[in-house]
C-alpha positions as CSV (number, residue, x, y, z in Angstrom):
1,X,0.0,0.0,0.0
2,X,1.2,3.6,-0.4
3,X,1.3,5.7,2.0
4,X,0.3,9.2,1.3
5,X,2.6,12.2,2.0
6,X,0.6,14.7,3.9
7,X,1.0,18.5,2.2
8,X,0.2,21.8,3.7
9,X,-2.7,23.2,2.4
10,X,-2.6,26.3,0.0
11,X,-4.3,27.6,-2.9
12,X,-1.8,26.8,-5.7
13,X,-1.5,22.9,-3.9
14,X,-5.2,22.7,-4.3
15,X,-6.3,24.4,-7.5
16,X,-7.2,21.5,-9.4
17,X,-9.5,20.1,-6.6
18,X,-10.8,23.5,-5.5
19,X,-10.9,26.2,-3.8
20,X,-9.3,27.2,-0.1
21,X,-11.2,29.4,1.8
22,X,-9.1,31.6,3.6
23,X,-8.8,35.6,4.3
24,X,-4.2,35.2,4.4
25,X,-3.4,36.6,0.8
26,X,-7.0,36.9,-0.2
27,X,-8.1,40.5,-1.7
28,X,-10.7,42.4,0.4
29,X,-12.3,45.8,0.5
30,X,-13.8,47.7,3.2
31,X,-17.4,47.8,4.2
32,X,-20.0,48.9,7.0
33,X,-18.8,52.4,7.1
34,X,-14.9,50.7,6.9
35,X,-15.6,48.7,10.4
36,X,-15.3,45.2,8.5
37,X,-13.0,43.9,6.0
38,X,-15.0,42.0,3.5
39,X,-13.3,39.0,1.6
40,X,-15.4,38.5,-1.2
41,X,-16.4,35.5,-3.4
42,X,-13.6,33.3,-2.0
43,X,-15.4,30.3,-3.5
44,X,-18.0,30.0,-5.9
45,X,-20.7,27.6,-4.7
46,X,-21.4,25.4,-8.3
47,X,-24.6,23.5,-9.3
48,X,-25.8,22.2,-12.1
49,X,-29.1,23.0,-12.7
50,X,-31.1,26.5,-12.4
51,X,-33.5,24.7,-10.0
52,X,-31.0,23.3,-7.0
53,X,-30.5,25.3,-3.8
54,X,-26.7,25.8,-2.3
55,X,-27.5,25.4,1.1
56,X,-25.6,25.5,4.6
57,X,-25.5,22.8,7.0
58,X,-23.6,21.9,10.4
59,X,-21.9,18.4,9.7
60,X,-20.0,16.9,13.5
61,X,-17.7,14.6,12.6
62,X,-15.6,12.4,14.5
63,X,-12.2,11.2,14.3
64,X,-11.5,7.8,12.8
65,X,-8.4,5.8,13.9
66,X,-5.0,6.7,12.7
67,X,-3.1,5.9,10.5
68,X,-6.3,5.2,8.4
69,X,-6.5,2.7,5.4
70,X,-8.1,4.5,2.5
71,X,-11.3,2.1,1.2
72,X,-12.8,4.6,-0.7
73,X,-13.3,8.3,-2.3
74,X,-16.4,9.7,-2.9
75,X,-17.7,12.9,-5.1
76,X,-20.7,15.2,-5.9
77,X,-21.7,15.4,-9.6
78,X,-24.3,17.9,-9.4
79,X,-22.6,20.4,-7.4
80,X,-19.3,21.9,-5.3
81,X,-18.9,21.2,-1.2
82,X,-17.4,23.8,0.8
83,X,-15.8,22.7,4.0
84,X,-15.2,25.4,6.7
85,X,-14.2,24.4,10.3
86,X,-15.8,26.1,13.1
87,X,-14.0,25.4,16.1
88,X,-10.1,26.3,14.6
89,X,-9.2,22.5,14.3
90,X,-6.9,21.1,12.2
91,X,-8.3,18.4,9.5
92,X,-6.9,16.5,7.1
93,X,-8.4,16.5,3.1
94,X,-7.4,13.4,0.8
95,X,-8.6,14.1,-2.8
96,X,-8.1,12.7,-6.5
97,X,-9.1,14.8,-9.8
98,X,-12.5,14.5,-11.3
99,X,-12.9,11.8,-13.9
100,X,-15.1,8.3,-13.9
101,X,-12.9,6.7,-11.2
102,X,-10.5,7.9,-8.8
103,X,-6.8,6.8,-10.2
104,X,-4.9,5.9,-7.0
105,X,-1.6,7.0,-8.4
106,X,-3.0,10.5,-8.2
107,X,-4.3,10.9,-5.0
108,X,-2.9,13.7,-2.8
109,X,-3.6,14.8,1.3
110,X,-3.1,18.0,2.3
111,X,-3.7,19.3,6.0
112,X,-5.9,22.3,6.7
113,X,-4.3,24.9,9.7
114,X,-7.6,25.2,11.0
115,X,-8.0,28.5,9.7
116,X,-8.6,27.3,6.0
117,X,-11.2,25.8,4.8
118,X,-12.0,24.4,1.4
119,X,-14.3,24.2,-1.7
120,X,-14.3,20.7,-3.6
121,X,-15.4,21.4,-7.1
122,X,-18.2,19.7,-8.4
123,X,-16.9,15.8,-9.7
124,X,-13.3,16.0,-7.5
125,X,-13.2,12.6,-5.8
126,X,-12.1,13.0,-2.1
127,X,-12.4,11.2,1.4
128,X,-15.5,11.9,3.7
129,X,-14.5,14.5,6.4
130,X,-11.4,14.1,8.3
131,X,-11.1,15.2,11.9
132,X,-8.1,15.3,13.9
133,X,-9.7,15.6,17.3
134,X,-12.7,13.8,19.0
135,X,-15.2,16.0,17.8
136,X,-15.3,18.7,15.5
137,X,-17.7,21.4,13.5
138,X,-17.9,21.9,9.8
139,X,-20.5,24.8,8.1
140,X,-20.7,22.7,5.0
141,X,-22.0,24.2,2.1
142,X,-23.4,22.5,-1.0
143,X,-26.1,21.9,-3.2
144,X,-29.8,20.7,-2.6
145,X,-32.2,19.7,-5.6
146,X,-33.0,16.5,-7.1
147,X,-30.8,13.6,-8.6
148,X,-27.8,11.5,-6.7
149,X,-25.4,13.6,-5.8
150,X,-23.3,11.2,-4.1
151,X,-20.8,8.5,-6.2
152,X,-18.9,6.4,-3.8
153,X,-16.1,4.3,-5.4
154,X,-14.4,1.8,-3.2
155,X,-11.1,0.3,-4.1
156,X,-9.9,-3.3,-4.2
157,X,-7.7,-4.1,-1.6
158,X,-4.3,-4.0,-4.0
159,X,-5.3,-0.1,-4.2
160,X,-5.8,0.9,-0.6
161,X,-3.9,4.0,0.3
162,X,-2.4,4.7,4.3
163,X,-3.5,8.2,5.6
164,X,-1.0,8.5,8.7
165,X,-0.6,11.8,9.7
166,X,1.7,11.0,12.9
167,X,4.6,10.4,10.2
C-alpha cells in the first residue's frame, strides 16, 4: 500500500481540486462604514441546474483511527462542497481529480491549519471529512435539488492508500 505524503494546504496545492477558503493573501475591501474587512467570493458555490438550492448545514464529525487505510473516495456530480471548520481545528483532506474513477496514483492529502477551509469542485473525488480531534464542527455548504449527488467508489484491496498523519 502507499502511504500518502501529507502536504500543507494552499491555494496553488489545491487548485485543481478546489478552492481554499481563507482571508491570508485573499483580496478584500472595506465595508460597513470601513468597520469590516469584506473577503469577497472566496469560493463559488457550483450546481448544475437552475433549479437546486446551495444550502448551509452543520456536519459533526468524529475522528476515525489513525493511520487510516483508505477504502474509498467519494464525489458530488451535481454540485461543489465547501468545507469550513468552526471550532479552529486542524483536518486532514485526501482528494483525487474528477474523472469516472478515482486513479490511486494521483491521489494527494493535504492538511488544513484550522483557519482554511475548502471548496471541492463539483466531480473532485475526495475522502469523507477528516477530523483530527474527537469532535469537530464543519458549516458545509453545498447543493440541494433533485438527482444523486453522491458517487462512492471503493477500491480493491491492492489499491488501498495509508492516511497517517503522525509520520
Amino acid at each position: 500500500m502507499r502511504t500518502l505524503t501529507i502536504e500543507p494546504l494552499s491555494k496553488a496545492a489545491f487548485a485543481a481540486f478546489g478552492d481554499v477558503i481563507e482571508t491570508a493573501g485573499s483580496d478584500h475591501f472595506m465595508i460597513n462604514n470601513g468597520s469590516t474587512r469584506r473577503f469577497h467570493k472566496l469560493a463559488a458555490v457550483q450546481t448544475a441546474t437552475a433549479e437546486d438550492q446551495a444550502i448551509l448545514s452543520i456536519f459533526r464529525a468524529e475522528a476515525l483511527p489513525m493511520p487510516l487505510t483508505v477504502r474509498m473516495l467519494e464525489r458530488h456530480p451535481l454540485g461543489s462542497q465547501a468545507f469550513i471548520p468552526l471550532l479552529g481545528n486542524r483536518f486532514l483532506i485526501v482528494v483525487a481529480p474528477a474523472g469516472e474513477q478515482p486513479d490511486t496514483a494521483q491521489v494527494r492529502a493535504f492538511i488544513s491549519n484550522g483557519q482554511q477551509g475548502i471548496n471541492y469542485h463539483r466531480g473532485v473525488w475526495h475522502h469523507p471529512v477528516l477530523s483530527l480531534v474527537p469532535s469537530d464542527d464543519f458549516l458545509v455548504v453545498d447543493r440541494s435539488g433533485t438527482g444523486n449527488n453522491c458517487d462512492e467508489h471503493f477500491f480493491d484491496e491492492t489499491h488501498w492508500l495509508v492516511l497517517d498523519p503522525h509520520q
